[in-house]
PyMOL Python script that loads the backbone (N, CA, C, O; Angstrom):
from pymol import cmd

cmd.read_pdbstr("""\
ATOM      1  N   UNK A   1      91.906  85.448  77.501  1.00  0.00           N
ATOM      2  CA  UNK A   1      91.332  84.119  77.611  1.00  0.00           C
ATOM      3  C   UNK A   1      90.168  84.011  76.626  1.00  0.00           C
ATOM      4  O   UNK A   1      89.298  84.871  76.488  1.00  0.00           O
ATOM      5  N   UNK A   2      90.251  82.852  75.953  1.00  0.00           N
ATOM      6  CA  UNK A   2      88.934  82.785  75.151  1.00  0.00           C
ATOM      7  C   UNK A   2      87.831  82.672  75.394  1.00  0.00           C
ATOM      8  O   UNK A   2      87.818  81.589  75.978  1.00  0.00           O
ATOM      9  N   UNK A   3      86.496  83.146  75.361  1.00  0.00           N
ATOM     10  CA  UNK A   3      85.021  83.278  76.230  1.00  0.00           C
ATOM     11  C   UNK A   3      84.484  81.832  76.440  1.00  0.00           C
ATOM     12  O   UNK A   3      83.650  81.530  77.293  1.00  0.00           O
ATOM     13  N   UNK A   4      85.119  80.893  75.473  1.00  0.00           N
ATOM     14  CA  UNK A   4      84.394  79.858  75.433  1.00  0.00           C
ATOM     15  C   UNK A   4      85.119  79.070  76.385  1.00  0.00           C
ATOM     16  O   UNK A   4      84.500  78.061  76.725  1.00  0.00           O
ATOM     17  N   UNK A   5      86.569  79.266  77.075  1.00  0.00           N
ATOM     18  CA  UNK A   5      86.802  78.996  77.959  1.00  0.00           C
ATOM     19  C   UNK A   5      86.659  79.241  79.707  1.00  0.00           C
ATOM     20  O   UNK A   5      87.257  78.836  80.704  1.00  0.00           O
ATOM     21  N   UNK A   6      85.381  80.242  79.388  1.00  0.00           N
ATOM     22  CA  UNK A   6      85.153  80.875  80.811  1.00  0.00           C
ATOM     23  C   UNK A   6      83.976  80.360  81.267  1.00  0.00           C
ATOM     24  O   UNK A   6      83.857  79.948  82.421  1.00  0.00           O
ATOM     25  N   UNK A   7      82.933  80.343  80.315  1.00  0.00           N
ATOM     26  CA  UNK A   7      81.456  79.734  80.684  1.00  0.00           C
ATOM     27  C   UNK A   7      81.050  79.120  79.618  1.00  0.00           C
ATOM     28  O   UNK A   7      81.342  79.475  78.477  1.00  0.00           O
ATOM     29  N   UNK A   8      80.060  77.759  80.028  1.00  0.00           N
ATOM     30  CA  UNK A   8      79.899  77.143  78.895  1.00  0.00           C
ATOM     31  C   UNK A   8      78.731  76.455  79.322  1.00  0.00           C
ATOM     32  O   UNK A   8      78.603  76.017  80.465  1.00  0.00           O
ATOM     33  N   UNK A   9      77.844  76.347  78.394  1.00  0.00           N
ATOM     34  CA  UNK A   9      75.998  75.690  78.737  1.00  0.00           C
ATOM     35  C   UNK A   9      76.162  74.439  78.111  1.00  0.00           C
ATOM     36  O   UNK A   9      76.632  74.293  76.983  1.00  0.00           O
ATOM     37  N   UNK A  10      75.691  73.350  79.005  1.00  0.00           N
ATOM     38  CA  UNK A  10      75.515  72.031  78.709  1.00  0.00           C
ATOM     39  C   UNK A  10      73.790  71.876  79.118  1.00  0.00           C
ATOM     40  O   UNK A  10      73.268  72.419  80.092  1.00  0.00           O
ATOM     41  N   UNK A  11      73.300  71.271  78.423  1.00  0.00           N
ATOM     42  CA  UNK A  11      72.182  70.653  78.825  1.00  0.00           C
ATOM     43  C   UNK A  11      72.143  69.496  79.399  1.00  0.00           C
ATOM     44  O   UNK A  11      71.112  68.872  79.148  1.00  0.00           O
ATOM     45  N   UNK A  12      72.984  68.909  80.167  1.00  0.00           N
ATOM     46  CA  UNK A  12      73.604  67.539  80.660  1.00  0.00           C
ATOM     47  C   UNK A  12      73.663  68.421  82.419  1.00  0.00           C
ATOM     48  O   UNK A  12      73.200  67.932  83.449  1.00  0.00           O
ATOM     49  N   UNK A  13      74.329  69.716  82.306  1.00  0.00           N
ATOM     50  CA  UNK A  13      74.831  70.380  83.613  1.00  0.00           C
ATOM     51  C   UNK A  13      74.253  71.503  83.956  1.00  0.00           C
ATOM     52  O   UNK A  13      74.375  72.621  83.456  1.00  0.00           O
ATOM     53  N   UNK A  14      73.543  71.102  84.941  1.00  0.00           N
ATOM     54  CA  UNK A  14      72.896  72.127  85.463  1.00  0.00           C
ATOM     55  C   UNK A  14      71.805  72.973  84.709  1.00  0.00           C
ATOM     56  O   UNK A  14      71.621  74.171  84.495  1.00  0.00           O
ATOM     57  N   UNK A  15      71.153  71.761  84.396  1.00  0.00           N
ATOM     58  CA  UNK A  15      69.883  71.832  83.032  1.00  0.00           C
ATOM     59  C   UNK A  15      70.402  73.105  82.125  1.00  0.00           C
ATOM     60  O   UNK A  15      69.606  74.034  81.987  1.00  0.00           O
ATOM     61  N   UNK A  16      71.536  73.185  81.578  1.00  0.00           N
ATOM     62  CA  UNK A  16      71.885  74.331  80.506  1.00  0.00           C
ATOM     63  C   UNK A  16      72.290  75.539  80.918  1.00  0.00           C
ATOM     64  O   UNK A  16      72.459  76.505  80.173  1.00  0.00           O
ATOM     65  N   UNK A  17      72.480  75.518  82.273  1.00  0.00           N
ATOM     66  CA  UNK A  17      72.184  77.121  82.789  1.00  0.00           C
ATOM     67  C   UNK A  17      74.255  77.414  82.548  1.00  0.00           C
ATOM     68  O   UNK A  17      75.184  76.662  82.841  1.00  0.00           O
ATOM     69  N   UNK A  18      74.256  78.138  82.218  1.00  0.00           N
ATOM     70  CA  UNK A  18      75.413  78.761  82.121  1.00  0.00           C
ATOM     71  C   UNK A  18      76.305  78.452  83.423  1.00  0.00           C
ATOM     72  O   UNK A  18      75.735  78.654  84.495  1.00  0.00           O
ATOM     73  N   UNK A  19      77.517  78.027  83.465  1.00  0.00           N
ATOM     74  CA  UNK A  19      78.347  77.744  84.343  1.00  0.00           C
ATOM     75  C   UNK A  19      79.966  78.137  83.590  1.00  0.00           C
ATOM     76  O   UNK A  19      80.226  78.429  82.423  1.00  0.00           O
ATOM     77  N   UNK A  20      81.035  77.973  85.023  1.00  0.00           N
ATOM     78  CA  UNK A  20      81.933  78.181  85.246  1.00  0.00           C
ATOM     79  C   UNK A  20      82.484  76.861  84.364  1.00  0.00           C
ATOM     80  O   UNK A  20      82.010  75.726  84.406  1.00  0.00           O
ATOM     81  N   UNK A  21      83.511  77.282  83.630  1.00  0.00           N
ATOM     82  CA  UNK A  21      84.323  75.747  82.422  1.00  0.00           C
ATOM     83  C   UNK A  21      84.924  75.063  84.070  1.00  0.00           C
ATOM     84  O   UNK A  21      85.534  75.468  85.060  1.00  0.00           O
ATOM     85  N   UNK A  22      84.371  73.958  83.628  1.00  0.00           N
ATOM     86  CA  UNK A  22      84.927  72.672  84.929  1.00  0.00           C
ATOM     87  C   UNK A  22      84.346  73.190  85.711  1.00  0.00           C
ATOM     88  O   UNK A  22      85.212  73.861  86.273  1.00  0.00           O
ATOM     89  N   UNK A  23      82.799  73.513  86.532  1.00  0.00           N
ATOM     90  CA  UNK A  23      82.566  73.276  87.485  1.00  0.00           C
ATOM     91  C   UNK A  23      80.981  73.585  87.198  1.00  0.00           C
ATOM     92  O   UNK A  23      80.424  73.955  86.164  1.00  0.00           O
ATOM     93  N   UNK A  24      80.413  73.264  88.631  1.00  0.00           N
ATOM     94  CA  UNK A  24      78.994  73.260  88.465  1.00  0.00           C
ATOM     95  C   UNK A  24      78.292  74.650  88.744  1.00  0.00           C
ATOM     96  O   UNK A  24      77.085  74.805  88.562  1.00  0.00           O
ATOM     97  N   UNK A  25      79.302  75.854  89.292  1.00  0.00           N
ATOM     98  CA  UNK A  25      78.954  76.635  89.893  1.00  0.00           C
ATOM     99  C   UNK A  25      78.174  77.689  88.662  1.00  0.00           C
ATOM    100  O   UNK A  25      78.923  77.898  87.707  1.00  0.00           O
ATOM    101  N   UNK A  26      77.001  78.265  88.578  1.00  0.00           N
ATOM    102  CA  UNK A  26      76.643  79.137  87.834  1.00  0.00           C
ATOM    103  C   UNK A  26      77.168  80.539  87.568  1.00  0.00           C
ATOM    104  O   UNK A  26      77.294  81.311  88.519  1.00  0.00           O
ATOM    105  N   UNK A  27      77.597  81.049  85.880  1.00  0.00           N
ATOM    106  CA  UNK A  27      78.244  82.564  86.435  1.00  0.00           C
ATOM    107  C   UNK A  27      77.323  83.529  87.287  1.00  0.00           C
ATOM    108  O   UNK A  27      77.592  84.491  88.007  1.00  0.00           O
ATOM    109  N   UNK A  28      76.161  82.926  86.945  1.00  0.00           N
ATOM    110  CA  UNK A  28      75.192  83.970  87.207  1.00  0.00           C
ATOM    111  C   UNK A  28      75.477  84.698  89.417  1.00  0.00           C
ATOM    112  O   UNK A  28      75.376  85.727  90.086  1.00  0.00           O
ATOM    113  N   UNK A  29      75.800  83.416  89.543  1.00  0.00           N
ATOM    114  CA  UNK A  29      76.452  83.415  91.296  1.00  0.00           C
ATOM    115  C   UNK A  29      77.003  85.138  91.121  1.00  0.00           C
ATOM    116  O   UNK A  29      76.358  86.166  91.328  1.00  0.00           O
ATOM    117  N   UNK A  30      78.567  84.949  90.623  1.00  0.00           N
ATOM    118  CA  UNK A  30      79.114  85.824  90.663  1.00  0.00           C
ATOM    119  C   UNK A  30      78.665  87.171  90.524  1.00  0.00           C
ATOM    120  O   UNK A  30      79.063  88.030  91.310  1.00  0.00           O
ATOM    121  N   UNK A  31      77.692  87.497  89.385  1.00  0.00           N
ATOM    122  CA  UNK A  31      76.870  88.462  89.069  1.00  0.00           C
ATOM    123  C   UNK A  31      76.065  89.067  90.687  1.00  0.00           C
ATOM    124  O   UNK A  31      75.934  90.225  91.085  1.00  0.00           O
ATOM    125  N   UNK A  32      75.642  87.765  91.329  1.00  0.00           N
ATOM    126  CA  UNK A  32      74.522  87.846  92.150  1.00  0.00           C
ATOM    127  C   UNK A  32      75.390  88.242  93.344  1.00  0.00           C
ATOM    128  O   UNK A  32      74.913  89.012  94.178  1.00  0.00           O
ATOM    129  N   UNK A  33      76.695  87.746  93.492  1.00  0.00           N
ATOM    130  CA  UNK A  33      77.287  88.230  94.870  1.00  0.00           C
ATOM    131  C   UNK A  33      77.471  89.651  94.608  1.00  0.00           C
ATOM    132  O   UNK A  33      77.100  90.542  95.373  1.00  0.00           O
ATOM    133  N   UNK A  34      78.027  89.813  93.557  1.00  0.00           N
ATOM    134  CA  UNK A  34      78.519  91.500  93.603  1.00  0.00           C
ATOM    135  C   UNK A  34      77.477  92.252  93.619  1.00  0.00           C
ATOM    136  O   UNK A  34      77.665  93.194  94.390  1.00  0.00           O
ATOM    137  N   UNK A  35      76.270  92.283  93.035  1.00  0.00           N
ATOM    138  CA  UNK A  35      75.148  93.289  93.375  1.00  0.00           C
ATOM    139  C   UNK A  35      74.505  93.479  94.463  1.00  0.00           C
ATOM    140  O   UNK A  35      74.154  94.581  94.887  1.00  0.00           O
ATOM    141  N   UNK A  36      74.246  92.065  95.154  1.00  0.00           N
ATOM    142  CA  UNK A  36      74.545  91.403  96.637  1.00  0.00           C
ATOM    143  C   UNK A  36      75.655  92.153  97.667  1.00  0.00           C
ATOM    144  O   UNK A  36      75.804  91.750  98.821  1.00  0.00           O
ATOM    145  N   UNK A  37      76.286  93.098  97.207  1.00  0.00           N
ATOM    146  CA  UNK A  37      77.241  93.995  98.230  1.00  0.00           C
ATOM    147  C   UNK A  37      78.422  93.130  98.559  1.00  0.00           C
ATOM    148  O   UNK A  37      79.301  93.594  99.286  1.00  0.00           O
ATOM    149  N   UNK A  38      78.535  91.677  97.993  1.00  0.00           N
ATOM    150  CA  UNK A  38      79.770  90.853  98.897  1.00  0.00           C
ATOM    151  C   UNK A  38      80.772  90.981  97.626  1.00  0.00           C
ATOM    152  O   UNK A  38      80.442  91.049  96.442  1.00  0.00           O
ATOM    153  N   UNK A  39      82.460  91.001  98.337  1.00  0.00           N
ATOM    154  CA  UNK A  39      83.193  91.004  97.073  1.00  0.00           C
ATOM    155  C   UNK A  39      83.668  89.413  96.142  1.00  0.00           C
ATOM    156  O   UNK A  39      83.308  88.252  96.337  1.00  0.00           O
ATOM    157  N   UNK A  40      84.208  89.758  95.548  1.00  0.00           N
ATOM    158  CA  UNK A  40      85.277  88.409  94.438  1.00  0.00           C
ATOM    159  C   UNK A  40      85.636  87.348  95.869  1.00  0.00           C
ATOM    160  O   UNK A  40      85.161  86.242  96.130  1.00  0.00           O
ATOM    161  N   UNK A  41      86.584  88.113  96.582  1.00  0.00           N
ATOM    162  CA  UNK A  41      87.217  87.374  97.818  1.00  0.00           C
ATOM    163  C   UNK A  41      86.305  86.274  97.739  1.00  0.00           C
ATOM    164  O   UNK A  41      86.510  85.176  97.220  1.00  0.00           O
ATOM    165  N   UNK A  42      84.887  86.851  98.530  1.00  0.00           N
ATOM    166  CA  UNK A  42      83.867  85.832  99.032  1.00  0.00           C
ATOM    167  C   UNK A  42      83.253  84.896  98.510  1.00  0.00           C
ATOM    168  O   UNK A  42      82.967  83.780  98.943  1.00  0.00           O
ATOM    169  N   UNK A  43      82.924  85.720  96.907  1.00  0.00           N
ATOM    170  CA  UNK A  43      82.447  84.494  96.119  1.00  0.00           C
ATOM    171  C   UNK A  43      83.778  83.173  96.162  1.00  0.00           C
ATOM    172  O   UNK A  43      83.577  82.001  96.481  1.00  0.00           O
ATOM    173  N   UNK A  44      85.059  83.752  95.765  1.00  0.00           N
ATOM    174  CA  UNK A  44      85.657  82.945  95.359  1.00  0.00           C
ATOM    175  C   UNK A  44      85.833  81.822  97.499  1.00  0.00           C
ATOM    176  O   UNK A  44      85.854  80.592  97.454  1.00  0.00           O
ATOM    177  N   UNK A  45      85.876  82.174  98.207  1.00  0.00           N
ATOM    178  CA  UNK A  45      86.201  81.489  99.413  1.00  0.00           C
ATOM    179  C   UNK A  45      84.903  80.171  99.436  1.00  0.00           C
ATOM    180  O   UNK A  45      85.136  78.991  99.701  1.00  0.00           O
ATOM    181  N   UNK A  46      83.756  80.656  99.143  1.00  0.00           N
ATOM    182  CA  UNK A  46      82.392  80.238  98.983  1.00  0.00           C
ATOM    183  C   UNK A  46      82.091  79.199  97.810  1.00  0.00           C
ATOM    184  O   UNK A  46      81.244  78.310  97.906  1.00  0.00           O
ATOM    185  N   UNK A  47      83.097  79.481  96.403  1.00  0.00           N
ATOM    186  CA  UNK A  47      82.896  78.451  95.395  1.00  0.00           C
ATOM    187  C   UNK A  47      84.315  78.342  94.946  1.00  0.00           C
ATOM    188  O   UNK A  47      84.686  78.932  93.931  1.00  0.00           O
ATOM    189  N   UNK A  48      85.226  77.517  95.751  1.00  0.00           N
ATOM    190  CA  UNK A  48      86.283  77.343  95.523  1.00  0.00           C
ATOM    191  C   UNK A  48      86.832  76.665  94.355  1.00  0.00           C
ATOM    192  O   UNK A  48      88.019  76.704  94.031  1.00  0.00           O
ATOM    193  N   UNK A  49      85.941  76.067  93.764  1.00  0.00           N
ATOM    194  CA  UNK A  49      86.319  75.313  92.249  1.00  0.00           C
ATOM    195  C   UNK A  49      86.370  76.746  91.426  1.00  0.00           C
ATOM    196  O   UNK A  49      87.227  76.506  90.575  1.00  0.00           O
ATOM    197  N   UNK A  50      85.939  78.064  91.216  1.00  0.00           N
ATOM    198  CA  UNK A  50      86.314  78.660  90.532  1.00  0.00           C
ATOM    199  C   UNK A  50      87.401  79.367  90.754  1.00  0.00           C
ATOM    200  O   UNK A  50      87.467  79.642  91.952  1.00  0.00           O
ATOM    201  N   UNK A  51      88.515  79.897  89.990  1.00  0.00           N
ATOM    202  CA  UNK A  51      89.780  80.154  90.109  1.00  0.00           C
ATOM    203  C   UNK A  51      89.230  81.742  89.989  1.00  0.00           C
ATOM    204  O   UNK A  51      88.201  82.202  89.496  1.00  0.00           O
ATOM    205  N   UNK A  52      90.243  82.297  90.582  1.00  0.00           N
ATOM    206  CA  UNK A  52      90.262  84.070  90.510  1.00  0.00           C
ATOM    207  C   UNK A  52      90.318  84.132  88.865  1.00  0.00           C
ATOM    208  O   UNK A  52      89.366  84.582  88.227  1.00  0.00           O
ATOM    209  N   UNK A  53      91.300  83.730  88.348  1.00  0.00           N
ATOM    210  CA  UNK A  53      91.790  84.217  87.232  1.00  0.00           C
ATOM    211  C   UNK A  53      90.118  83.787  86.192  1.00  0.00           C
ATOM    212  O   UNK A  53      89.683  84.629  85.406  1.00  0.00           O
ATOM    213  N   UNK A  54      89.385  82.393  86.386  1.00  0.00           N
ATOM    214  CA  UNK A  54      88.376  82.438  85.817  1.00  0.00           C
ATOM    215  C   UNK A  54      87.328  83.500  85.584  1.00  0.00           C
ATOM    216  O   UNK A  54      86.744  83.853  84.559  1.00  0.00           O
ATOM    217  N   UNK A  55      87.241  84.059  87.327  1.00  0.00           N
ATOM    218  CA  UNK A  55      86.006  84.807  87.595  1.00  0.00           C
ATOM    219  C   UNK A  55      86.332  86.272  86.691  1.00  0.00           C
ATOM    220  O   UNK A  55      85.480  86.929  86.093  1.00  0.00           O
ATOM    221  N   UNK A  56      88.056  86.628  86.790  1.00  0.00           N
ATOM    222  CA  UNK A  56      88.294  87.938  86.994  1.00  0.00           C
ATOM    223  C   UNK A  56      88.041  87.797  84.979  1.00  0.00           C
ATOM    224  O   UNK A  56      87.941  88.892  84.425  1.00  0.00           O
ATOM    225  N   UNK A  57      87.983  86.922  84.334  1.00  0.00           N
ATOM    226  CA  UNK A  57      88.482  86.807  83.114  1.00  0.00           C
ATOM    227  C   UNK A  57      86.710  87.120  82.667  1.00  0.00           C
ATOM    228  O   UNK A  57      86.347  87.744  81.670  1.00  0.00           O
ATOM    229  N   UNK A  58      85.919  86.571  83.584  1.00  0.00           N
ATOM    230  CA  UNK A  58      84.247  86.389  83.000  1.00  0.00           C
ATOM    231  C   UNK A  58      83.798  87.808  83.421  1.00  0.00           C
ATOM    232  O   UNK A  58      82.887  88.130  82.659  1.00  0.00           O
ATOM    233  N   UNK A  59      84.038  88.738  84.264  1.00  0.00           N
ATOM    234  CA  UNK A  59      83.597  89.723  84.512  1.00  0.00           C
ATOM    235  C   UNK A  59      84.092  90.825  83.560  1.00  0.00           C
ATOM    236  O   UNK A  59      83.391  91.817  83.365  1.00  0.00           O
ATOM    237  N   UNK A  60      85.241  90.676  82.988  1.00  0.00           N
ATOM    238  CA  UNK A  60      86.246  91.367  81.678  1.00  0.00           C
ATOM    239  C   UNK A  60      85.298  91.174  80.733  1.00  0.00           C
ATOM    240  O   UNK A  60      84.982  92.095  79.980  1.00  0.00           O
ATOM    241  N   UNK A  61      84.705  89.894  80.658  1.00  0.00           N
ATOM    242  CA  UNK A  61      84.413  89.252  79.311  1.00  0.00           C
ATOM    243  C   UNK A  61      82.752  89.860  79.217  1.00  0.00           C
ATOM    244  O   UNK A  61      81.921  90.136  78.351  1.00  0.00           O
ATOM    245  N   UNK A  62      82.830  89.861  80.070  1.00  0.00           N
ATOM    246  CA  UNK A  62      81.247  90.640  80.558  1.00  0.00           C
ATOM    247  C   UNK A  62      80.686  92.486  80.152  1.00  0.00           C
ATOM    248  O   UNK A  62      79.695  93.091  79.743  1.00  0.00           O
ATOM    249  N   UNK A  63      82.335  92.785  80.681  1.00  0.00           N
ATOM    250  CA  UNK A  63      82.278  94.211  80.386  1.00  0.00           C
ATOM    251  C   UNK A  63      82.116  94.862  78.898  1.00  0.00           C
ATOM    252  O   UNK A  63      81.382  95.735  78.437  1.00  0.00           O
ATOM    253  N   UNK A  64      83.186  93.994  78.341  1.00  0.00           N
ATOM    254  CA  UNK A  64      83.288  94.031  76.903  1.00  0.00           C
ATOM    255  C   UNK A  64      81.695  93.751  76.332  1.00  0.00           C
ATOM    256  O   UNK A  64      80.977  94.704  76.032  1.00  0.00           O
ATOM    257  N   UNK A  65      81.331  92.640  76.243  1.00  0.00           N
ATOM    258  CA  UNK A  65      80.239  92.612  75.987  1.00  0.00           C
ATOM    259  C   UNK A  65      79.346  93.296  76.074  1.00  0.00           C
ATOM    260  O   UNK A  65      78.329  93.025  75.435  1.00  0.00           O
ATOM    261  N   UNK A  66      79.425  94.782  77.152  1.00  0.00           N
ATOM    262  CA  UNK A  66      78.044  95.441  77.288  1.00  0.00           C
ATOM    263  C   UNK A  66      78.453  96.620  76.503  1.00  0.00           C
ATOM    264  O   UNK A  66      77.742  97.420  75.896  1.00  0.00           O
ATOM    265  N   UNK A  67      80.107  96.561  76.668  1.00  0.00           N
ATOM    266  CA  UNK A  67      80.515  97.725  75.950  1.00  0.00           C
ATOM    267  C   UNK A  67      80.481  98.004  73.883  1.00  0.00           C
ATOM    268  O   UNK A  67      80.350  98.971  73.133  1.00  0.00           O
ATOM    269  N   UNK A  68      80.683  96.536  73.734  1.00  0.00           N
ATOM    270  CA  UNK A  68      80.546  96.560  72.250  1.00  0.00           C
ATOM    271  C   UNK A  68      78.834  96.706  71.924  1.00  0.00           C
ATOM    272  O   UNK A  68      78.396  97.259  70.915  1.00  0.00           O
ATOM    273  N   UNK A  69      78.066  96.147  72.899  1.00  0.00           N
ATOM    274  CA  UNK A  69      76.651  96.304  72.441  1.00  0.00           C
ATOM    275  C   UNK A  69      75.889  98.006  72.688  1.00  0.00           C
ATOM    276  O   UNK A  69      74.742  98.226  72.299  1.00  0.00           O
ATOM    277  N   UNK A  70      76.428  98.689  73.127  1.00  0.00           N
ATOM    278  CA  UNK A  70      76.198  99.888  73.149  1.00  0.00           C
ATOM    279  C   UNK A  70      77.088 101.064  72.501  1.00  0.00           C
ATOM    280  O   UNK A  70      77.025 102.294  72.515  1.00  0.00           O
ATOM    281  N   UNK A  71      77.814 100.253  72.015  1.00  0.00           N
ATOM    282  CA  UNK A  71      79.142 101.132  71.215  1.00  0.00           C
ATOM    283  C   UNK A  71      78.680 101.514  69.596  1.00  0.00           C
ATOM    284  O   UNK A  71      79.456 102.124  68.861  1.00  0.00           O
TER     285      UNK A  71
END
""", "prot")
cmd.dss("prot")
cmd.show_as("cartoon", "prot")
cmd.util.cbc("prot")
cmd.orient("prot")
């Protein structure tokens, strides 16, 4: 999936803060449930506008990212 289809900052939505493509929900949520001890399941039952396949695609997209910056 392309990154720019996973999260995207508007200054119109949610004063710029990084969100889920089509919805209001912040990625940062997701970040915050899992360190938070709760799993994907919950976030996703809890912010149902985001799709599994979104979340599972931003946390990939995430990994990579920490992995090329330390590589």
């Amino acid at each position: 999936m392309d990154p720019k289809g996973i999260v995207h900052s508007d200054p119109e939505v949610v004063s710029g803060t990084p969100v889920f493509v089509g919805t209001r929900v912040p990625a940062q949520a997701l970040l915050d449930y899992l360190k938070g001890g709760n799993t994907i399941e919950e976030f996703l039952d809890d912010f149902p506008s985001v799709s599994r396949e979104l979340a599972i695609a931003f946390l990939e997209e995430a990994g990579r990212a920490l992995l090329t910056r330390i590589a």
